[in-house]
C-alpha positions as CSV (number, residue, x, y, z in Angstrom):
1,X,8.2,-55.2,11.8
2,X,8.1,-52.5,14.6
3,X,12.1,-50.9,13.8
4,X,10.5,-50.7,10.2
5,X,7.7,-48.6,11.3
6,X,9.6,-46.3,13.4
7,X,11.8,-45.6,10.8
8,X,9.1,-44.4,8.7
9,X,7.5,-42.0,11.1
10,X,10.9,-40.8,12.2
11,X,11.4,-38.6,9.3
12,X,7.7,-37.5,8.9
13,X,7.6,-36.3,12.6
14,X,11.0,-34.4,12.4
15,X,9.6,-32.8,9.0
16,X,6.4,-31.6,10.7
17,X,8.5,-30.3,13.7
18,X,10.6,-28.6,11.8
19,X,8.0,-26.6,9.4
20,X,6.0,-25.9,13.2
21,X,9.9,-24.3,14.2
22,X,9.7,-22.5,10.8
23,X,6.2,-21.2,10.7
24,X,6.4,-19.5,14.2
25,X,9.6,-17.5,13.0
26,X,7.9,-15.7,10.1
27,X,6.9,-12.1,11.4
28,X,3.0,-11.7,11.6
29,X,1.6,-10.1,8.6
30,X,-0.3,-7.2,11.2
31,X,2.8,-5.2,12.0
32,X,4.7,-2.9,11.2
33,X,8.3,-4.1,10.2
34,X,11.0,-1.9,10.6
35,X,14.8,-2.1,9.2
36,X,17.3,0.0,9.0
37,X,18.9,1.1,5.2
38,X,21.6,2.8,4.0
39,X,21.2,5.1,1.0
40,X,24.4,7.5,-1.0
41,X,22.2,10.0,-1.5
42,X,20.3,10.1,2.3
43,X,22.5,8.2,4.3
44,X,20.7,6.0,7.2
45,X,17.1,6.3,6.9
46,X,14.5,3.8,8.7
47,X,11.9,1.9,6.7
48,X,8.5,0.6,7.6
49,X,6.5,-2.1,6.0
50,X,3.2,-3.5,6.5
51,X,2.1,-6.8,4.6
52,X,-1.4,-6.7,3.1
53,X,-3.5,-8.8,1.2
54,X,-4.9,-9.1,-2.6
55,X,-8.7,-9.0,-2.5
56,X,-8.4,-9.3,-6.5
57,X,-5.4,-10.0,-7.4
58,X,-3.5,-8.7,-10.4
59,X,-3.7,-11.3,-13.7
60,X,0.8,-11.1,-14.3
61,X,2.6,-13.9,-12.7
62,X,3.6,-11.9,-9.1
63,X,3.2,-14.1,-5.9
64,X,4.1,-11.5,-3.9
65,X,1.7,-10.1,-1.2
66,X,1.4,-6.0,-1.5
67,X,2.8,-4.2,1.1
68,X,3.1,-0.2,2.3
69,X,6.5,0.7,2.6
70,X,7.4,4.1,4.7
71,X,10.7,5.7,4.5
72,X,12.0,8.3,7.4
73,X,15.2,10.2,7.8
74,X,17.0,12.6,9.4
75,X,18.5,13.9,6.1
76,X,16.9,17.5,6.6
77,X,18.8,20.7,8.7
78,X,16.9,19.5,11.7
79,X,18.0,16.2,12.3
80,X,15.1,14.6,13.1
81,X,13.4,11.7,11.8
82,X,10.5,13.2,9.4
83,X,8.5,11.7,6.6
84,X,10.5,10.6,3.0
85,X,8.3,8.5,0.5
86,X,5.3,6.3,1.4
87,X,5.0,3.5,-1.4
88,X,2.4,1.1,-2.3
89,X,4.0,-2.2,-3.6
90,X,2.1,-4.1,-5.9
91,X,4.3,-6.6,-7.8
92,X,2.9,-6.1,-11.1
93,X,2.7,-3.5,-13.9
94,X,-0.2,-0.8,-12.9
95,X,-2.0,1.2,-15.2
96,X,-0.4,4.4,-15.9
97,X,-2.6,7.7,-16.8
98,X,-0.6,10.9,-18.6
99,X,-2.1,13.7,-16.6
100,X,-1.8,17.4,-17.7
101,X,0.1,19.9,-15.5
102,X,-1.8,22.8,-14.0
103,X,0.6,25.2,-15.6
104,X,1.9,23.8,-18.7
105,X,5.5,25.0,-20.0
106,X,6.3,23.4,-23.1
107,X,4.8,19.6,-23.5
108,X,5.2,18.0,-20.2
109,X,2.5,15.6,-18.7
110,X,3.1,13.7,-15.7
111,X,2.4,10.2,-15.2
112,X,-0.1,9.2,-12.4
113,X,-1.5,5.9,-11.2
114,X,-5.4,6.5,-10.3
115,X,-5.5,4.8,-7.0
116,X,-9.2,4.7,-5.0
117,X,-9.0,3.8,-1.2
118,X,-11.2,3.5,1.7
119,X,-10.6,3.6,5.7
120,X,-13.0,0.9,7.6
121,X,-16.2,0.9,5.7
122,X,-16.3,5.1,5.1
123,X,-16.6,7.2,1.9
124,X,-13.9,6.3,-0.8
125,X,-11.2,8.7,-1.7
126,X,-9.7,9.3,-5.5
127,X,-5.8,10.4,-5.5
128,X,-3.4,10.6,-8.7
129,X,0.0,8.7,-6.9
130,X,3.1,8.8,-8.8
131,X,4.5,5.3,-10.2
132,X,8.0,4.2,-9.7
133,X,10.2,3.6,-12.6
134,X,9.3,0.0,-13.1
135,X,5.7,1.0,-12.7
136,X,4.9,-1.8,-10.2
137,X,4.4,0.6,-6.8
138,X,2.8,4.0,-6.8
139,X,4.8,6.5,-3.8
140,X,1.5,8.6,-2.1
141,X,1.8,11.7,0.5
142,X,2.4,12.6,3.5
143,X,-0.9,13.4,3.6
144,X,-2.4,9.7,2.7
145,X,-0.3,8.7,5.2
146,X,-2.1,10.3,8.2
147,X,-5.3,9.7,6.8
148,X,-4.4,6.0,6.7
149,X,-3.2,5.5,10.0
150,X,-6.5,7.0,12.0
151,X,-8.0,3.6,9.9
152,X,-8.1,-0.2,11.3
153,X,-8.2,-1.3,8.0
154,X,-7.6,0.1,4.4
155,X,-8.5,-0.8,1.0
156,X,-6.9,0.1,-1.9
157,X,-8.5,-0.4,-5.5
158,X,-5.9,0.1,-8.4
159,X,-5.8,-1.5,-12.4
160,X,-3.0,-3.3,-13.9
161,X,-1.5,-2.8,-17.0
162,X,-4.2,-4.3,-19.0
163,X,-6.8,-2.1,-17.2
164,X,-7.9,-5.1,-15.1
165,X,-8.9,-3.9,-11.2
166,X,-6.4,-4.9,-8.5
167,X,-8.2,-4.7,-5.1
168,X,-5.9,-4.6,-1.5
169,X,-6.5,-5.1,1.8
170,X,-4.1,-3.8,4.8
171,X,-5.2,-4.4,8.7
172,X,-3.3,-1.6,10.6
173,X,-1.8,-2.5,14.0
174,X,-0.5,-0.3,16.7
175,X,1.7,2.6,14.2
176,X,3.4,4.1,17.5
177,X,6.7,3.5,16.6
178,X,6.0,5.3,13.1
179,X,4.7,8.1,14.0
180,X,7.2,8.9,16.4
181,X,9.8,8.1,13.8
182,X,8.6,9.9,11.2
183,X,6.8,12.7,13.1
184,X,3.2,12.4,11.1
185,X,0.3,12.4,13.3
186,X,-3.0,10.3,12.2
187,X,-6.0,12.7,11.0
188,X,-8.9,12.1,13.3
């Protein structure tokens, strides 16, 4: 009876130490992730990405987690590392707004994803961003950037396609390595 019972909780222990192995190799969601990419049109450029979290998550069928995504290359006269596109990822269609031009020439309106965020628990701030193509990440400034990275946490309230709100949460760690690499300094 007792080589019966071993063999059962043989392949329940090796499971269990095996998900433990894989569960301790999976990068912690509060840091910055950094890879290196290759682009025709820039060359080598270095990308940053921090995982966040849905606090209301959209209604489509994406299981992905949002993230920020930060792009930085030396593709400029200077050679050194600045600032290319910051991009909020959210998986899922977002609600697109056709926003007039402050100098109109011909009939041209831009597209815009209204995108409300707050740092910690202060005032919140309205911004137009521009979609993406696929109209499933919004890019935001330079700007946003800096003002983002003086936060420990920010939240960023957007609507999906339907209009529905899609509510985000990103803990920022330690950005050292970002704003070195990309030469933007947090707004204090």
């Amino acid at each position: 009876m007792k080589p019966v019972w071993v063999l059962l909780i043989f392949p329940l222990a090796f499971a269990s130490f095996a998900f433990s192995a894989v569960t301790q190799q999976e990068p912690s969601p509060k840091e910055w992730r950094q890879a290196q990419k290759t682009d025709d049109v820039r060359g080598d450029y270095v990308r940053y990405t921090l995982a966040g979290k849905f606090l209301q998550a959209p209604s489509g069928d994406s299981i992905s987690r949002p993230s920020l995504v930060v792009d930085c290359g030396t593709y400029n006269r200077s050679h050194k590392a600045k600032f290319f596109r910051g991009t909020l990822v959210v998986g899922d269609p977002l609600k697109i707004d056709w926003v007039e031009p402050e100098e109109i020439h011909g009939i041209d309106y831009f597209p815009k994803v209204d995108v409300i965020y707050r740092l910690n628990d202060a005032k919140e701030d309205k911004e137009q961003w521009t979609p993406s193509n696929d109209k499933t990440s919004a890019s935001f400034s330079k700007g946003s950037l800096e003002k983002m990275l003086h936060a420990h946490t920010v939240e960023i309230t957007a609507q999906d396609k339907s209009g529905s709100p899609i509510s985000m949460q990103f803990d920022l760690p330690d950005a050292t390595a970002l704003e070195q690499g990309c030469e933007v300094e947090p707004h204090k």
